[in-house]
DRENMI-622907 format. One record per residue (C-alpha): residue in three letters; z, x, y. Coordinates in steps of 0.001 Angstrom, whole numbers, padded with zeros to 6 digits. Example, Ala and Ser with C-alpha at 12.3 -4.5 7.8 and 13.67 -1.06 7.14 Angstrom:
+------+---------+---------+---------+
| code |       w |       u |       v |
+------+---------+---------+---------+
|  ALA |  007800 |  012300 | -004500 |
|  SER |  007140 |  013670 | -001060 |
+------+---------+---------+---------+
***
This chain:
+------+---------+---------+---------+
| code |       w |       u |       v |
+------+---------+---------+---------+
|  UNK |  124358 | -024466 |  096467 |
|  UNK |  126049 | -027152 |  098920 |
|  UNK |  124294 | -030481 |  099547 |
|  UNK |  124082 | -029784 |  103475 |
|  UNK |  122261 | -026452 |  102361 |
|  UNK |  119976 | -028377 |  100013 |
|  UNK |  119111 | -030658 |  102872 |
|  UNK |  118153 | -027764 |  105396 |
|  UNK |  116003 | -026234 |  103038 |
|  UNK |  114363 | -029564 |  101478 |
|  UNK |  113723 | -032829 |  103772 |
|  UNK |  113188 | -034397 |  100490 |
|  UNK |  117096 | -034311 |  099782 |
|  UNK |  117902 | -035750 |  102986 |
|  UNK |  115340 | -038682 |  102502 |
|  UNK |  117350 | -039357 |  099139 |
|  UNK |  120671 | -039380 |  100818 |
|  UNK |  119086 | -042018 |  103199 |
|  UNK |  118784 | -043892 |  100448 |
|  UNK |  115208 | -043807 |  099806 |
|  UNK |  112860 | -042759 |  096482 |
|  UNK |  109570 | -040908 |  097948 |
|  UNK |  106562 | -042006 |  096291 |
|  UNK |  104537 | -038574 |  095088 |
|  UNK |  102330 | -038679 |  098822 |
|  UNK |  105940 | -038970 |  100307 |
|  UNK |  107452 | -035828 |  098639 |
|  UNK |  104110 | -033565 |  099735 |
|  UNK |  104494 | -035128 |  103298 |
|  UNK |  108020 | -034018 |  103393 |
|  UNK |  107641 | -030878 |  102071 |
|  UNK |  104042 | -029944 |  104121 |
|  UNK |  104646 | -027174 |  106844 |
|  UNK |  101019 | -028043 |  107943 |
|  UNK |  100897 | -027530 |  112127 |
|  UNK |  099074 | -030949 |  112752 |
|  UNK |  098952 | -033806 |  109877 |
|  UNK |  096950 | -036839 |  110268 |
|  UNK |  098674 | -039534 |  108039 |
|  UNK |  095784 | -042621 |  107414 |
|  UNK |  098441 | -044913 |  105350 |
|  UNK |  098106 | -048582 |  104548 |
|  UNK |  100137 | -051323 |  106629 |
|  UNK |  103925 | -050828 |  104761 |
|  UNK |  102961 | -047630 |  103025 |
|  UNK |  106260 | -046398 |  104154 |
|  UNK |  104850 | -043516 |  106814 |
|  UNK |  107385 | -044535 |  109836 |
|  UNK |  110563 | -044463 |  107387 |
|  UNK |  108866 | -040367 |  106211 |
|  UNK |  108393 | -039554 |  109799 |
|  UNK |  111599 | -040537 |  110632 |
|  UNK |  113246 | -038379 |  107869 |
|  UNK |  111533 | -035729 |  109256 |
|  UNK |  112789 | -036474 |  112704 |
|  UNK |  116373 | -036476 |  111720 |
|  UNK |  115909 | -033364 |  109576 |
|  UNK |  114448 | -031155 |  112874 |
|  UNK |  117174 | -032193 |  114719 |
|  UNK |  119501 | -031464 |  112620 |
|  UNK |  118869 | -028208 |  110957 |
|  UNK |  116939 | -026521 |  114044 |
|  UNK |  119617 | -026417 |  117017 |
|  UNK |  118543 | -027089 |  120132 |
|  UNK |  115286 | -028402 |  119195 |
|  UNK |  113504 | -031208 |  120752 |
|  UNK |  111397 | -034223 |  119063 |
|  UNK |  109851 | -036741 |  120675 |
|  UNK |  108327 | -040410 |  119273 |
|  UNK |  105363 | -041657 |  120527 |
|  UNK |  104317 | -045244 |  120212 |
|  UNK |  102024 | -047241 |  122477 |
|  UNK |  104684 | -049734 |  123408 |
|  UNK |  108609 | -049197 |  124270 |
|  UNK |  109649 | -052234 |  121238 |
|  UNK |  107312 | -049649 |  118583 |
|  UNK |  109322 | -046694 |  119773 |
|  UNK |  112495 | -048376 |  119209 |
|  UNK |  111971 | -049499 |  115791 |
|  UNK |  110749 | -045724 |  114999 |
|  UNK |  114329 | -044465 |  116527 |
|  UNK |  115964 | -047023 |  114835 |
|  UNK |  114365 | -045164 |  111273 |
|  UNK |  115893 | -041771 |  112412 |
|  UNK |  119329 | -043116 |  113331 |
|  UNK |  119593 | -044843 |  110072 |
|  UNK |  118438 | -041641 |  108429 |
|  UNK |  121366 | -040449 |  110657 |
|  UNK |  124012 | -042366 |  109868 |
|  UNK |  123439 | -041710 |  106390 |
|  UNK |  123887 | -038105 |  106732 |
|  UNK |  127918 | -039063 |  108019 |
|  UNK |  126807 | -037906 |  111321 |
|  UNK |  126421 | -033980 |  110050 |
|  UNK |  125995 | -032804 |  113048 |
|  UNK |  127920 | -034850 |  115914 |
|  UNK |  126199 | -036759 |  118466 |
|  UNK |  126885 | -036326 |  122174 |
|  UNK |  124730 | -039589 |  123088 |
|  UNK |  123116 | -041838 |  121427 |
|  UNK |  121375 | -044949 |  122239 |
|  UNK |  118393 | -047390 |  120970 |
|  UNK |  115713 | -044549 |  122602 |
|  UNK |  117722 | -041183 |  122395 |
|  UNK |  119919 | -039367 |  120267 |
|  UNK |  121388 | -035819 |  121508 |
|  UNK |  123788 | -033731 |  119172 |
|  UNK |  125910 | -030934 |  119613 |
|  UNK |  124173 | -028534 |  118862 |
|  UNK |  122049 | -029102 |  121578 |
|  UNK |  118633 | -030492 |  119503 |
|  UNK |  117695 | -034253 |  121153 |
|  UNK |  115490 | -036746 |  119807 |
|  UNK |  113459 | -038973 |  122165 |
|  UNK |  111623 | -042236 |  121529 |
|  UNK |  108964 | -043159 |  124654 |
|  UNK |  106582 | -045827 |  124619 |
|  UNK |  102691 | -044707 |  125139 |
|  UNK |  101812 | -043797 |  128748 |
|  UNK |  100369 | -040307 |  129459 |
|  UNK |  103156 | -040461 |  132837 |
|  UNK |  106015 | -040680 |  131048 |
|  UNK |  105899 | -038010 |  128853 |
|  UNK |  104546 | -035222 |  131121 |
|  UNK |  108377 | -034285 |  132262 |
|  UNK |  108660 | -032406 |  128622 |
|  UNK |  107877 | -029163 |  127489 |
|  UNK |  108153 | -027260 |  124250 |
|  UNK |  108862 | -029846 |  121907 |
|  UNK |  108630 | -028858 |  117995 |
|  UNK |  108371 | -031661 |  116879 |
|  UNK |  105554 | -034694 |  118197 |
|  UNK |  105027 | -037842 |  116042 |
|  UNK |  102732 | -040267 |  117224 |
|  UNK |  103441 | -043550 |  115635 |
|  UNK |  100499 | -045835 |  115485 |
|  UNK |  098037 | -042987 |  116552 |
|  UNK |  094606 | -044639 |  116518 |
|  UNK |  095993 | -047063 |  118809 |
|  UNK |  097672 | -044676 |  121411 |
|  UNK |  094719 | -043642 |  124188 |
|  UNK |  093007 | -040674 |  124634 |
|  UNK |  094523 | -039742 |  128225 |
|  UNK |  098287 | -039950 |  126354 |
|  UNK |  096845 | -037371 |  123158 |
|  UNK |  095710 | -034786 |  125815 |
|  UNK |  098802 | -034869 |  127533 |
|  UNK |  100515 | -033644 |  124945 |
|  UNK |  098778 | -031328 |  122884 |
|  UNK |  099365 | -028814 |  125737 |
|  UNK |  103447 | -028876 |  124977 |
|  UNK |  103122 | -027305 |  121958 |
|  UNK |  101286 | -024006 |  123876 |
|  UNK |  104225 | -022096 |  123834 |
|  UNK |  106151 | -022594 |  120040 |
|  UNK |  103911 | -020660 |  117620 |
|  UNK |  105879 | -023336 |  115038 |
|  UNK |  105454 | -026364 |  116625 |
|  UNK |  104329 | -029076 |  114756 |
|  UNK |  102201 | -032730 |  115508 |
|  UNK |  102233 | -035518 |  113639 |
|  UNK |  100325 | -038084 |  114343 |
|  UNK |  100595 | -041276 |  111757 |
|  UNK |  098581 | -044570 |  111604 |
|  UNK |  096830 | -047400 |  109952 |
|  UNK |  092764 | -047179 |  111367 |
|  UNK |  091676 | -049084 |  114124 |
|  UNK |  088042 | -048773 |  115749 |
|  UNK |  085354 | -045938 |  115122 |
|  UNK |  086175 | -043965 |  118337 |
|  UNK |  088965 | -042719 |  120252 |
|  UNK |  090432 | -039390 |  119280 |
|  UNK |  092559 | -040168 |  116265 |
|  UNK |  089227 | -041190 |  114834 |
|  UNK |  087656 | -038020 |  116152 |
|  UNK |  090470 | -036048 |  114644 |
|  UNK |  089928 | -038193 |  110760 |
|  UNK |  086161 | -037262 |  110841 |
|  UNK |  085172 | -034321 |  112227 |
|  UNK |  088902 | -032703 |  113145 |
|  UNK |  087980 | -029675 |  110699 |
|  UNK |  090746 | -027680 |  109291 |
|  UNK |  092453 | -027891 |  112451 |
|  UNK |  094371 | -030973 |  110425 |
|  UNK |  095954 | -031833 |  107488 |
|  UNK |  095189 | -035312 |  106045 |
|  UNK |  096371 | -037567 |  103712 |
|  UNK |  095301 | -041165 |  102705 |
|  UNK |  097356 | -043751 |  100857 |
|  UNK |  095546 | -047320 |  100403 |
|  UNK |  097922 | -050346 |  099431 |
|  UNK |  096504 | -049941 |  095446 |
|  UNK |  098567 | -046844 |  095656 |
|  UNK |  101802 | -048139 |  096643 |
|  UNK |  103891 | -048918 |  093833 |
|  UNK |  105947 | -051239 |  096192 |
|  UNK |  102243 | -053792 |  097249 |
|  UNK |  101663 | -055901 |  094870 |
|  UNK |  098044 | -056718 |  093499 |
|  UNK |  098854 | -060515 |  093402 |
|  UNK |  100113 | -060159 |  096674 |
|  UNK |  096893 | -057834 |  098243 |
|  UNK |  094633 | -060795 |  096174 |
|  UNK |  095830 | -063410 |  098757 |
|  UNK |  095626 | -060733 |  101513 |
|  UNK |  091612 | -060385 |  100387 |
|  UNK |  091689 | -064305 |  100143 |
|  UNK |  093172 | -065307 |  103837 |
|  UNK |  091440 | -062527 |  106219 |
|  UNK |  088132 | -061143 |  107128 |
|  UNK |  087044 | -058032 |  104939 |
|  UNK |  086465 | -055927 |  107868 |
|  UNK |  090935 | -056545 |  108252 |
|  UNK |  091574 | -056359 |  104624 |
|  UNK |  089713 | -053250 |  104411 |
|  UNK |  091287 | -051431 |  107902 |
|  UNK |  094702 | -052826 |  106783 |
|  UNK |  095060 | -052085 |  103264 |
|  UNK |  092169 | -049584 |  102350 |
|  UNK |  092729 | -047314 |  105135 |
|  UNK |  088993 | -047874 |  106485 |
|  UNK |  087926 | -047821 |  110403 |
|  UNK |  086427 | -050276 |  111112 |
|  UNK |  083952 | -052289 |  114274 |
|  UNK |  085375 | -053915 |  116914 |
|  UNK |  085146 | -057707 |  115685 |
|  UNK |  084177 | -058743 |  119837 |
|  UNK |  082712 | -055737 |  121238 |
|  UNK |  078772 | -056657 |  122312 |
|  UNK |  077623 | -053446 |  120420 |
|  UNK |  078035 | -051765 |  117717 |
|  UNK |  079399 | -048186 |  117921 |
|  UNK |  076458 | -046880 |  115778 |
|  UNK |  074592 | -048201 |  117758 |
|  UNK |  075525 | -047093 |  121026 |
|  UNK |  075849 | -043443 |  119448 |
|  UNK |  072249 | -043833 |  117982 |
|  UNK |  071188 | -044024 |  121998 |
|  UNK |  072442 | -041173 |  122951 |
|  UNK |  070659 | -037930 |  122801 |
|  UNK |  070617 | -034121 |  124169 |
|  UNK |  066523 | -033733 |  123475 |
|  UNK |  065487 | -036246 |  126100 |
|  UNK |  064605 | -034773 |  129242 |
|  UNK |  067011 | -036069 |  132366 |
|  UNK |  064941 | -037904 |  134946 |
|  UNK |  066571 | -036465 |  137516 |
|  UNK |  067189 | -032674 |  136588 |
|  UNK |  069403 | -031381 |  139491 |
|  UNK |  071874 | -034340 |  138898 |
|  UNK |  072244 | -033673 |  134835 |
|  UNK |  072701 | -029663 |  135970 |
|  UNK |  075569 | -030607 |  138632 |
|  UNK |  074128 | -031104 |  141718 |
|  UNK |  074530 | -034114 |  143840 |
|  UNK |  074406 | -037238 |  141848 |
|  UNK |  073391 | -039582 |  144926 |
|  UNK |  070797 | -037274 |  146372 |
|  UNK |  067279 | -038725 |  145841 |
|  UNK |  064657 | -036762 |  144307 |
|  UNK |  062061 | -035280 |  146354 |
|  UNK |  059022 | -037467 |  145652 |
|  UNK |  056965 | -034649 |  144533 |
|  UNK |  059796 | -034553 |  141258 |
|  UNK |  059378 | -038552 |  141107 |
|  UNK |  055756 | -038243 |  140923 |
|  UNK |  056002 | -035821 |  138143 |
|  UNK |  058119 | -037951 |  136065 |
|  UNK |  056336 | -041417 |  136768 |
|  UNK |  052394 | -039764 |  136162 |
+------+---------+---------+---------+
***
């Protein structure tokens, strides 16, 4: 069986002829045909250089496809492309490239990969991508995640992947980590299971930052805004469907700025 053919079948062969030696988390991510994977991996747990094999390996082996990279800022989205074209280049160009540039590569056979930095306006223009990766997911807003879920309507194969160190305890990546159901596939890789971290290395880590860093950094756990004036628990704790609205016709849908009728304020207030 020919290398290229290999390749097509396996992502894990074209990561190797990149160059790179998947750790065992990177040759299940590779090889998972899961329709939406959460990846929760440590700061340098190698996720962006996996998604970007992945990347390159739609675009190559699926003609015409179309991937896009998400990142909450244009320089992020760069340095994701700039994983897939050196995944590319390692390949000897297999497939030729009509253009390519720091944000976009477009081959021959019609399949286009495009990098865009996170605002819910510019990626509206696309449809039917089958491939999504969301680099640096718990930090890419809510309003940007529900614009695009709705892309993948149409391609029964379609696949999102949405990769990240933790940030806060809401927002929807957090949403999808905790109470996503089987709707996702998730995997967690903390810096004491990367081969390439050093412990003498994540001892002065421990030694130089607050805990609450250390632990969202390297241990894969969300954690509380360090500034916010609440604490999320807390503000959750306050919130509750068995106490009665004080203003019924409001909470049902009726006109918020309408006063009661002071018969209904009496009735509340005695």
């Amino acid at each position: 069986m020919g290398d290229d053919l290999l390749a097509a079948l396996d992502p894990v062969q074209l990561a190797e002829r990149a160059g790179l030696r998947p750790d065992p988390w990177q040759l299940a991510a590779l090889r998972s045909r899961a329709a939406r994977s959460l990846w929760n991996v440590c700061r340098q747990g190698g996720k962006s250089c996996v998604a970007g094999v992945l990347a390159c390996h739609q675009a190559l082996y699926v003609p015409g496809s179309l991937t896009l990279l998400i990142s909450p800022s244009e320089r992020q989205s760069k340095e994701l492309m700039a994983k897939v074209l050196q995944v590319y280049g390692a390949t000897g160009q297999a497939v030729p490239a009509d253009a390519e540039s720091k944000l976009t590569l477009e081959l021959s056979s019609g399949s286009r990969i495009i990098a865009l930095p996170g605002s819910e306006r510019t990626t509206r223009g696309f449809s039917a991508p089958s491939l999504v990766v969301i680099d640096e997911a718990s930090r890419v807003d809510d309003e940007l995640y529900y614009a695009l879920t709705p892309m993948l309507a149409t391609d029964p194969a379609a696949r999102l992947l949405a990769i990240s160190t933790p940030n806060a305890v809401f927002g929807w990546w957090y949403a999808a980590w905790t109470a996503g159901g089987a709707l996702w596939e998730r995997t967690r890789v903390t810096a004491h299971q990367c081969a390439r971290i050093s412990a003498a290395f994540l001892a002065s880590e421990r030694a130089s930052m607050p805990a609450a860093v250390f632990a969202r950094e390297y241990e894969c756990v969300f954690s509380q805004i360090t500034d916010a004036a609440f604490l999320a628990a807390d503000v959750m704790a306050m919130l509750s469907d068995e106490v009665v609205p004080l203003f019924p016709a409001a909470a049902a849908g009726g006109s918020a700025g309408a006063p009661p009728a002071p018969a209904d304020v009496g009735a509340y207030l005695s």
